[in-house]
C-alpha positions in Angstrom: 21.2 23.8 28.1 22.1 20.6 26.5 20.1 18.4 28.6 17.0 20.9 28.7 17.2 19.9 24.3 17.0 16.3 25.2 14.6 16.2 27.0 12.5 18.3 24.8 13.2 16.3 21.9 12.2 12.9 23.8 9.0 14.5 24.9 7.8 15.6 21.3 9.0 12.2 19.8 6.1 10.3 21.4 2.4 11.6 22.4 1.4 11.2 25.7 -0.3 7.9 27.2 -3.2 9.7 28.1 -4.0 10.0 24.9 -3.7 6.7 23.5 -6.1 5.6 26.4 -9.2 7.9 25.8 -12.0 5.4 23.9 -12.8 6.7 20.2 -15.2 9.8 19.8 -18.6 9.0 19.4 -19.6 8.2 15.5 -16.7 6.7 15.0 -15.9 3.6 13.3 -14.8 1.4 15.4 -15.6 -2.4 13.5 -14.6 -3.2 10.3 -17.7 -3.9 7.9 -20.4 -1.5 10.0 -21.0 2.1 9.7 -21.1 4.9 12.4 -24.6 4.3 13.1 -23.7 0.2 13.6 -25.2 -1.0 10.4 -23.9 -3.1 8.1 -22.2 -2.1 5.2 -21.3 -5.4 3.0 -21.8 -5.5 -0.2 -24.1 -8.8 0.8 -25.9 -7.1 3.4 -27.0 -3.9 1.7 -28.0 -5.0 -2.1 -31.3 -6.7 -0.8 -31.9 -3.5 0.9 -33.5 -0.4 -0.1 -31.1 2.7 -0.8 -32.9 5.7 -0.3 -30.9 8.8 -2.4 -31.7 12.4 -2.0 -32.8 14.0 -5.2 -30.3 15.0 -7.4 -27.6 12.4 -5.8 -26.3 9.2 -7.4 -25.0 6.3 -6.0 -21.0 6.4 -6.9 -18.9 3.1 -6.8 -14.8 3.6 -6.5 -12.7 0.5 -6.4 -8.7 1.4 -5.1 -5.8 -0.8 -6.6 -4.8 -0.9 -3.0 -7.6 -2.1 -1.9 -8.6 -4.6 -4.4 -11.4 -6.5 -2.5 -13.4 -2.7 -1.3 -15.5 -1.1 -2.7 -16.3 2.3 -1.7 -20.0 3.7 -2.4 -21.8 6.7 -1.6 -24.4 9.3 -2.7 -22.6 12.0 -4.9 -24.5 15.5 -6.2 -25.3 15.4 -9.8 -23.2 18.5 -10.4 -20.2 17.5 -9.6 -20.4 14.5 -11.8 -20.0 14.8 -16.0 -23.0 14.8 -17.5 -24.7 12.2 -20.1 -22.8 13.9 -22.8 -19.5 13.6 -20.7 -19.0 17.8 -20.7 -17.5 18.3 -17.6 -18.6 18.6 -13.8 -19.4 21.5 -12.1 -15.7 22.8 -10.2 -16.1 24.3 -7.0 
């Protein structure tokens, strides 16, 4: 019984090889700097670009201590942001 526990724990301690050899789904980032569909996503690339925003989106900018030199942007809905007045978002 011993041995049937050790090997058990040895199995679950490490995922299989087969896994870490399948290639990365499709859409998924796989270079630093471009997005799923290959575009480029620096900050130099993009602002001489057009943005196109669905209505009622805004573009929202988040900058991480961690990561001091990112910056993450994306379109946000409007109610989930405070308004004007700064009453709170929309919860949900």
């Amino acid at each position: 019984e011993e041995e049937e526990e050790e090997e058990e724990g040895s199995e679950s301690s490490s995922p299989p090889v087969s896994y870490q050899m399948k290639p990365p789904p499709d859409g998924c980032c796989t270079t630093d700097g471009f997005c799923q569909a290959g575009k480029d996503l620096r900050l130099v690339s993009i602002s001489n670009e057009h943005i196109e925003v669905p209505a009622g989106f805004l573009l929202v900018g988040a900058k991480s201590p961690n990561l001091p030199d990112h910056l993450l942007v994306c379109a946000v809905d409007k109610r989930f942001l405070p308004d004007d007045n700064g009453h709170n978002a929309l919860l949900g």
